[in-house]
GUTI-820108 format. One record per residue (C-alpha): residue number from 1; x, y, z. Coordinates in steps of 0.2 Angstrom, whole numbers, plus 5000, padded with zeros to 4 digits. Example, Ala and Ser with C-alpha at 12.3 -4.5 7.8 and 13.67 -1.06 7.14 Angstrom:
R seq east north   up
R   1 5062  4978 5039
R   2 5068  4995 5036
//
This chain:
R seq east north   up
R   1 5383  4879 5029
R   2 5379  4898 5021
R   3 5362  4901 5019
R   4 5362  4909 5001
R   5 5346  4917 5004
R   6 5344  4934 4999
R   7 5338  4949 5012
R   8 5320  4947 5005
R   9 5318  4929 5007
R  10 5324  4929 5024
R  11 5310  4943 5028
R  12 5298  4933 5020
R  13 5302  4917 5028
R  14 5299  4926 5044
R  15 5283  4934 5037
R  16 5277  4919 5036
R  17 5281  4911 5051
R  18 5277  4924 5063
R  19 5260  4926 5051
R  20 5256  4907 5054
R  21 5258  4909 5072
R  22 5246  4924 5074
R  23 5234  4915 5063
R  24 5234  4897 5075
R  25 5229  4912 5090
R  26 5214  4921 5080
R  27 5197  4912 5090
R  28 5184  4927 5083
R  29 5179  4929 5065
R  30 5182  4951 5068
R  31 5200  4943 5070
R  32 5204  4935 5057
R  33 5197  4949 5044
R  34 5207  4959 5055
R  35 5225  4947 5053
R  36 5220  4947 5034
R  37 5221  4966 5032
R  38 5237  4964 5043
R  39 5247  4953 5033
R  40 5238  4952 5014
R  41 5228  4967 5016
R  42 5232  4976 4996
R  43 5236  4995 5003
R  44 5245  4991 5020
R  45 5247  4974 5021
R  46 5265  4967 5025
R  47 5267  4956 5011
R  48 5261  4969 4999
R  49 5274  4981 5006
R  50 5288  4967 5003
R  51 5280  4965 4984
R  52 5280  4984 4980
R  53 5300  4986 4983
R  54 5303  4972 4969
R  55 5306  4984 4958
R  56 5321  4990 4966
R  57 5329  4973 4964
R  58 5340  4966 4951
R  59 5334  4956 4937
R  60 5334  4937 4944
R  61 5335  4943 4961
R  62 5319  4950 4957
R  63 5311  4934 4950
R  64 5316  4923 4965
R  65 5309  4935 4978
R  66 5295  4938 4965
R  67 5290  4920 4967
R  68 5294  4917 4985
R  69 5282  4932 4990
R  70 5267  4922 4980
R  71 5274  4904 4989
R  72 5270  4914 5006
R  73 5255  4922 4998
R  74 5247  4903 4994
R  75 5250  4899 5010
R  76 5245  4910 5022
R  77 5227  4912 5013
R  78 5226  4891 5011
R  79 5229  4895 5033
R  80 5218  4908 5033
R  81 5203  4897 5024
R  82 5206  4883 5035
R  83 5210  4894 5052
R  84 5191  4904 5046
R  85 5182  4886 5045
R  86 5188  4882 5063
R  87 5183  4897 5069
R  88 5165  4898 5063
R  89 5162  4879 5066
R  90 5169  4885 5085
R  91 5155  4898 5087
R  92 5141  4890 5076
R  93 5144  4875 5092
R  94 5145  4889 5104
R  95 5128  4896 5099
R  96 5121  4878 5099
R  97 5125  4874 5117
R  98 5119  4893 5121
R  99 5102  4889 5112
R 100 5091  4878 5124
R 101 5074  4873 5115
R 102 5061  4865 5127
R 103 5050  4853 5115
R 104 5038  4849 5127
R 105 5032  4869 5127
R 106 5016  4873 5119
R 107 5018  4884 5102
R 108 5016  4901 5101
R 109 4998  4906 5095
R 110 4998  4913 5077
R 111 4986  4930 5080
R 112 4970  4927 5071
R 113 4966  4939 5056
R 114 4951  4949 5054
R 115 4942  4960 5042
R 116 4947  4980 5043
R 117 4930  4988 5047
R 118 4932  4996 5029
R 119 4930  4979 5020
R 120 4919  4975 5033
R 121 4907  4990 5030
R 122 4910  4987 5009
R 123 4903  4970 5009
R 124 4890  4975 5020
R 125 4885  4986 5008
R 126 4886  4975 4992
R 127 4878  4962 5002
R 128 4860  4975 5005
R 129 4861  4980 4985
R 130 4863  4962 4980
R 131 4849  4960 4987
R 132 4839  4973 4978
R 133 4846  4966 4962
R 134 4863  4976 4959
R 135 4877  4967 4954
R 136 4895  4974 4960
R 137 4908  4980 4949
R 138 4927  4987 4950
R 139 4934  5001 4940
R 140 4951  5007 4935
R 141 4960  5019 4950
R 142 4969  5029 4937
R 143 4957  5037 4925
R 144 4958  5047 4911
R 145 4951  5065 4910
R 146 4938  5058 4898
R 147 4929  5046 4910
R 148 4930  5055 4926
R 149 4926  5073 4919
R 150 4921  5074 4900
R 151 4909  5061 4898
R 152 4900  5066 4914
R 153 4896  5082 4906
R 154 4908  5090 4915
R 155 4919  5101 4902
R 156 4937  5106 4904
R 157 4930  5126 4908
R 158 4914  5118 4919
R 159 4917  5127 4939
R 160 4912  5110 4944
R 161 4928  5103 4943
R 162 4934  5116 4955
R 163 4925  5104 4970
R 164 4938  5091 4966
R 165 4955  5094 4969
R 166 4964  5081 4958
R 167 4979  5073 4957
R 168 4983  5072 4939
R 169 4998  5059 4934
R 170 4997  5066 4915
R 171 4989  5085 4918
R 172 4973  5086 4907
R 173 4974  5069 4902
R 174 4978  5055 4916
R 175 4972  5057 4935
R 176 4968  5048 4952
R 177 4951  5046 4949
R 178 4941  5059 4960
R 179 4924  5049 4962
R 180 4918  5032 4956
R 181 4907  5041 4944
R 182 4916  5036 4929
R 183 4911  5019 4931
R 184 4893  5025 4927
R 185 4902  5029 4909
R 186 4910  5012 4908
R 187 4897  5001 4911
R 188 4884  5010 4902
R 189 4896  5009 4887
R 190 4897  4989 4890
R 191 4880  4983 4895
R 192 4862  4989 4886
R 193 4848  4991 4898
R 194 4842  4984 4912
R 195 4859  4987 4920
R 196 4861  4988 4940
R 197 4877  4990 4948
R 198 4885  4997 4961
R 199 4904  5001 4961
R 200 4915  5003 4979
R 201 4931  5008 4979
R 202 4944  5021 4984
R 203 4944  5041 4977
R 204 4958  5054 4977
R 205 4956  5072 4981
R 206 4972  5084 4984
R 207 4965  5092 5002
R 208 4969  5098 5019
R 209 4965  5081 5031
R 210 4955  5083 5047
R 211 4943  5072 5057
R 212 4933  5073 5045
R 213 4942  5074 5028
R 214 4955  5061 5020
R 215 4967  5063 5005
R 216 4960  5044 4999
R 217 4944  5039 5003
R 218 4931  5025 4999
R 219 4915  5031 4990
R 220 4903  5017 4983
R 221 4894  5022 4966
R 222 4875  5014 4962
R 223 4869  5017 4946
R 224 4851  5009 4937
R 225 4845  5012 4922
R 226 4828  5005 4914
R 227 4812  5012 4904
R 228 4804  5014 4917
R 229 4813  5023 4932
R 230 4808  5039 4944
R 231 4815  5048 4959
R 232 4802  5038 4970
R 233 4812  5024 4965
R 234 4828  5030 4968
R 235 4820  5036 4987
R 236 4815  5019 4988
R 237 4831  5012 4985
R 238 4841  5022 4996
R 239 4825  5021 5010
R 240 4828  5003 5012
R 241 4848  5003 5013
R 242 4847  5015 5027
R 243 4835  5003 5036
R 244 4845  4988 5033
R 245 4863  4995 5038
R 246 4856  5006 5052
R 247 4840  4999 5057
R 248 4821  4998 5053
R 249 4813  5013 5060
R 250 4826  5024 5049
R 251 4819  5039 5040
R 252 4828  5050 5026
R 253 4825  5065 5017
R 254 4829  5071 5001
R 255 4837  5090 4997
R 256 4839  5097 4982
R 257 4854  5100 4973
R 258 4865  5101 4960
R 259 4879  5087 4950
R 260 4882  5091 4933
R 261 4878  5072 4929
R 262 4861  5070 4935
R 263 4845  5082 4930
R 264 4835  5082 4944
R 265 4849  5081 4958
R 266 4849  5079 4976
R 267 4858  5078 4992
R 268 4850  5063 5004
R 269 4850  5064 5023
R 270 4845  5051 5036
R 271 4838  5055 5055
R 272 4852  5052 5067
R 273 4856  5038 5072
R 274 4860  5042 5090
R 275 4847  5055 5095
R 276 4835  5045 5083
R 277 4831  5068 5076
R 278 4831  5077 5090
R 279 4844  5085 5090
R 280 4863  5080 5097
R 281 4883  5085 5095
R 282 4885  5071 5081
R 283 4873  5077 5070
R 284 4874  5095 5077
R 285 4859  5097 5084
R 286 4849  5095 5066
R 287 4841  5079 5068
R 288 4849  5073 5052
R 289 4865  5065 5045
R 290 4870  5067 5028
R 291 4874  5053 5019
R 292 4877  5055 5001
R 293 4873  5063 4983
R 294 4858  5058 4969
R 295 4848  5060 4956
R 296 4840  5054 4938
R 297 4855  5052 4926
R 298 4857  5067 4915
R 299 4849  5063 4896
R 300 4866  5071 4890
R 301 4875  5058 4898
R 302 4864  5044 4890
R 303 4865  5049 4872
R 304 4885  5051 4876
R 305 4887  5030 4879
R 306 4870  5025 4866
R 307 4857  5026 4875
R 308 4839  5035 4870
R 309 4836  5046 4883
R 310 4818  5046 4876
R 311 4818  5026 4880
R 312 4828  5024 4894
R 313 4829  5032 4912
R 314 4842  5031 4926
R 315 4846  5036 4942
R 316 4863  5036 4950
R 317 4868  5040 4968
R 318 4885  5038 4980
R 319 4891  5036 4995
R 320 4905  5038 5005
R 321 4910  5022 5015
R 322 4920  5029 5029
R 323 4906  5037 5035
R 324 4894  5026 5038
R 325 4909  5015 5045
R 326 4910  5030 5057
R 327 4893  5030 5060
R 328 4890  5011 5063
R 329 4906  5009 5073
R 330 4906  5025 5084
R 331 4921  5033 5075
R 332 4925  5052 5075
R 333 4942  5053 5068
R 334 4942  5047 5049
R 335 4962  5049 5049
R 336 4960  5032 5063
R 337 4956  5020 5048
R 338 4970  5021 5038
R 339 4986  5023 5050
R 340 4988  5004 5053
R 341 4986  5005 5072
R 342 4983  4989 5079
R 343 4977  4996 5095
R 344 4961  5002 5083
R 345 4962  4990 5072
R 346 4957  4976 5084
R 347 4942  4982 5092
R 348 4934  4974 5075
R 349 4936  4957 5077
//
């Protein structure tokens, strides 16, 4: 008997025996991706070489070879499908019997959480002024130049704003908030007297970091406002958060200075809290620590959110959080609280 195959056929015949049998050897799954690009791969593949010389052929002879080639084609991916279930069934059973899984162990222990020393030091603080009758508040992060400049008497010209190095998002318009401040502005605007609230949160000033300094900070804002309100109240205030925070015998002393939000103004200090004023390296040999800014809200700042400054008073203050986190916890590297170090982080359980 003549076997009235064509050339092509023949070849593709044994494509796909010899195909087949390579295939029935493959035990990886890197060996069957790499027998796919072998033998059906589109750019060198062997039955894509076979597919590309139809052309050259006669008419019919073109059409049978045309449809044997996809006959092979079917196949060999139908063996290919079946061969790559094999396989992967094989070396999912492999990994099993590998894997040896004692029930009777004990569980590994979940570590147990705990509060960062900054949120920690934060509800400390709320915790002393809710106390004294201040109720805590949160502000907006991104701030517009009206609340954290303008409204705070601090003009667009005003040197001031040369102590804060912003980080504006829309220049002149939209900024990382450099202070808590504007939350003065904010709740003055939504609540009429008596108001007392503090506002904690993180601040953004475009500087050099050291020990000392941090690109984001945490500052806490405290702000009262009543018809009757002096600086000897505002020493009060700030007298007995030093001595719940840092101890009963504290003493603090008032400086003068100057914020263009306040009228009188002035920088508060406490006696240190490791040479209790007598002079040491932490507090460089001055007896004190500085601790934050004050003063009498500035009657230009009143009229701007509806108040009468001829009715009502108010003193505001701030404070910055990672220092007396520094102080309380023996800290002297500010940069320590916010690089995620677990080897710091867990001395505050």
């Amino acid at each position: 008997m003549t076997d009235e195959r064509t050339e092509e056929e023949r070849q593709l015949e044994a494509l796909r025996a010899r195909a087949a049998g390579e295939l029935a050897a493959v035990v990886t799954a890197a060996g069957l991706d790499e027998w796919r690009t072998r033998y059906l791969g589109r750019e060198r593949g062997e039955l894509s070489a076979i597919l590309k010389g139809l052309g050259k052929l006669p008419g019919e002879q073109r059409k049978l070879v045309g449809q044997a080639a996809n006959t092979v084609k079917v196949e060999l991916e139908r063996l290919l499908e079946e061969r790559r279930g094999e396989v992967v069934a094989r070396e999912r059973a492999e990994a099993l019997e590998r894997e040896t899984l004692d029930v009777t162990l004990p569980g590994r222990p979940i570590p147990r959480g705990h509060m960062h020393p900054l949120s920690r030091t934060t509800r400390q603080l709320a915790e002393i002024f809710e106390r004294m009758g201040f109720q805590t508040f949160q502000g907006p992060e991104v701030e517009t130049d009206y609340y954290n400049f303008q409204a705070l008497n601090i003009p667009a010209d005003h040197p001031a704003r040369d102590m804060q190095d912003t980080f504006w998002v829309l220049p002149g318009q939209i900024l990382l908030r450099t202070q808590t401040s504007p939350n003065q502005i904010r709740i003055m605007e939504r609540m009429r007297p008596p108001v007392r609230a503090i506002v904690p949160g993180a601040v953004y000033r475009s500087e050099a970091t050291d020990a000392s300094h941090e690109a984001v900070f945490h500052q806490v804002e405290g702000l009262l406002v009543d018809e009757v309100c002096t600086m000897a109240d505002l020493r009060g205030i700030v007298e007995r958060f030093a001595r719940e925070m840092f101890g009963a015998n504290r003493k603090v002393r008032f400086r003068p200075s100057y914020f263009p939000f306040t009228e009188p103004s002035a920088e508060f200090d406490m006696d240190c809290i490791n040479c209790d004023g007598s002079g040491c390296r932490i507090c460089k040999y001055s007896g004190w620590l500085e601790m934050g800014g004050s003063g009498m809200v500035h009657p230009k700042v009143l009229r701007g959110v509806g108040y009468d400054p001829s009715v009502y008073r108010g003193f505001a203050f701030g404070l910055g959080i990672e220092r007396i986190a520094m102080l309380r916890y023996g800290v002297e590297d500010i940069r320590l609280f916010a690089e995620n170090d677990l080897r710091f982080l867990s001395q505050f359980r």
